[in-house]
Structure formats: structure tokens, C-alpha cells
N, C-alpha and C positions, 0 to 999 in steps of 0.2 A: 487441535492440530489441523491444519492445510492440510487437505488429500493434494499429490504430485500436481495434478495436472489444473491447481490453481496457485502455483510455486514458481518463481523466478528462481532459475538453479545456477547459474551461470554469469560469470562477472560481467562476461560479454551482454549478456543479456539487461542487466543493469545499466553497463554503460551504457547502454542502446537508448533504453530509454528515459533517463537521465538528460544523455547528451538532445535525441532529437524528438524528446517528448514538449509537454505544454506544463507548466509550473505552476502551482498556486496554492498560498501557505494560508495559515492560520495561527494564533497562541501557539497551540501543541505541535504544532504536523507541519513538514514540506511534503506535498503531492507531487508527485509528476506522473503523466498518464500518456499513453500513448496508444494509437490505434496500431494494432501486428497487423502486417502483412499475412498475406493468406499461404502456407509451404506445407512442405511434407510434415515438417514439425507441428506445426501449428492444427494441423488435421486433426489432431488426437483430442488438441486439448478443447476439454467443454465448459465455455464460462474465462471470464478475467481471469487474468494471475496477476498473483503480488508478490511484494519484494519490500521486504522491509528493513531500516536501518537504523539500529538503536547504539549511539555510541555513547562511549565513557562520560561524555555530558552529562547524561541521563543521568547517571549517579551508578552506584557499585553495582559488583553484579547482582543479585539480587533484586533491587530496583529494576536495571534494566530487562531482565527476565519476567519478572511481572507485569515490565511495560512490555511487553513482546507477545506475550500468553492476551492477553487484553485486545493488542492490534489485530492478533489471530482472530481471533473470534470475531470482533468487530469486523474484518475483512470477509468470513463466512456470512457472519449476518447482513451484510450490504451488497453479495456476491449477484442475486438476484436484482438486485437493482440498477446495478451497473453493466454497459455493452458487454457481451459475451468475447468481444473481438478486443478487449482492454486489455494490455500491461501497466500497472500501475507498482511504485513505487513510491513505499512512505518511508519519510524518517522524520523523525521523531524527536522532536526538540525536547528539553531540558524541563518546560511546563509541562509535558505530559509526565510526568513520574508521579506527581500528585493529581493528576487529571482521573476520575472517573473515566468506565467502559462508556457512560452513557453520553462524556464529556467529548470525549474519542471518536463514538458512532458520530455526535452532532459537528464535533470540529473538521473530520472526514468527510460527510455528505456537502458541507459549506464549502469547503476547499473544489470539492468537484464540481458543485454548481456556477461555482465563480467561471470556469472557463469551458465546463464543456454543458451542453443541453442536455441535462438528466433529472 
């Protein structure tokens, strides 16, 4: 599980970064990342947040729930390596329901090095 304060909670917050982030997909995954602004909000939080989007693509619920428990972790385990001032937003195509954690961490790190310096 995401502790809060690496947790996109807010639709707003999605679209935000969605609409005026930086894109970059792979097999499994669309990225979008975006640098927060520095506010009162943002004060608390230590380290990226993510936002992830697993639709009925993915397959039933069950699939998509295991693709989701997998992203989690994947997204703690990469939290360290990514800008602490990141919002990122993943979702999750239709290939990762049979994609590996390790398929995941690797198609996740690709995506982010395609457009930003990490």
C-alpha cells in the first residue's frame, strides 16, 4: 500500500497532471509526469506521488486488482529514484495484466527515461 503522502487523491489532481504533464508510453504503461509546484499542499508531501489507472481493459476485477497491488509496490520501489517534486500518473494498458512486477518496474523506468533526465 501507498502511504498518503505519495497518493494522487483528487480528480483535480489527475487532471492536472494528465492535462499539463509530459507523456511517454510503453507495451504496458502510459506515463505522465509532471514537476508540482511548490504550496501549502505540497509542503507536507515527501517524495513523488502517484496516481494510477487501471480500467476494464485490463480485464475483470480481479486482474485489474493484481495489476494495481504490483503498480503499488513497483511505484514504492522506484519512489527513491524518481524527483521528490514528481506527480506521476500511470495507467495501464491491457499488456500489463500478464506483464511481470519485474516487467512493470522495467517498462516504468523506460517510459520515464524516454522524456525526463533520471
Amino acid at each position: 500500500m501507498l502511504p498518503s503522502q505519495h497518493k494522487l487523491t483528487s480528480p483535480t489532481q489527475f487532471r492536472r497532471v494528465i492535462k499539463g504533464g509530459r507523456r511517454a508510453g510503453t507495451r504496458t504503461l502510459v506515463v505522465h509526469m509532471q514537476e508540482r509546484q511548490r504550496s501549502t499542499e505540497d509542503i507536507a508531501a515527501s517524495g513523488p506521488r502517484f496516481g494510477l489507472v487501471v480500467s476494464k481493459a485490463v480485464g475483470n476485477a480481479v486482474v485489474r486488482h493484481r495489476t494495481s497491488r504490483r503498480l503499488r509496490h513497483v511505484c514504492m520501489a522506484l519512489a527513491g529514484l524518481l524527483p521528490a517534486h514528481a506527480d506521476i500518473v500511470i495507467r495501464a494498458l491491457p499488456a500489463s495484466a500478464e506483464a511481470s512486477s519485474a516487467k512493470l518496474a522495467a517498462d516504468l523506468l523506460k517510459a520515464v527515461r524516454k522524456k525526463w533526465d533520471i
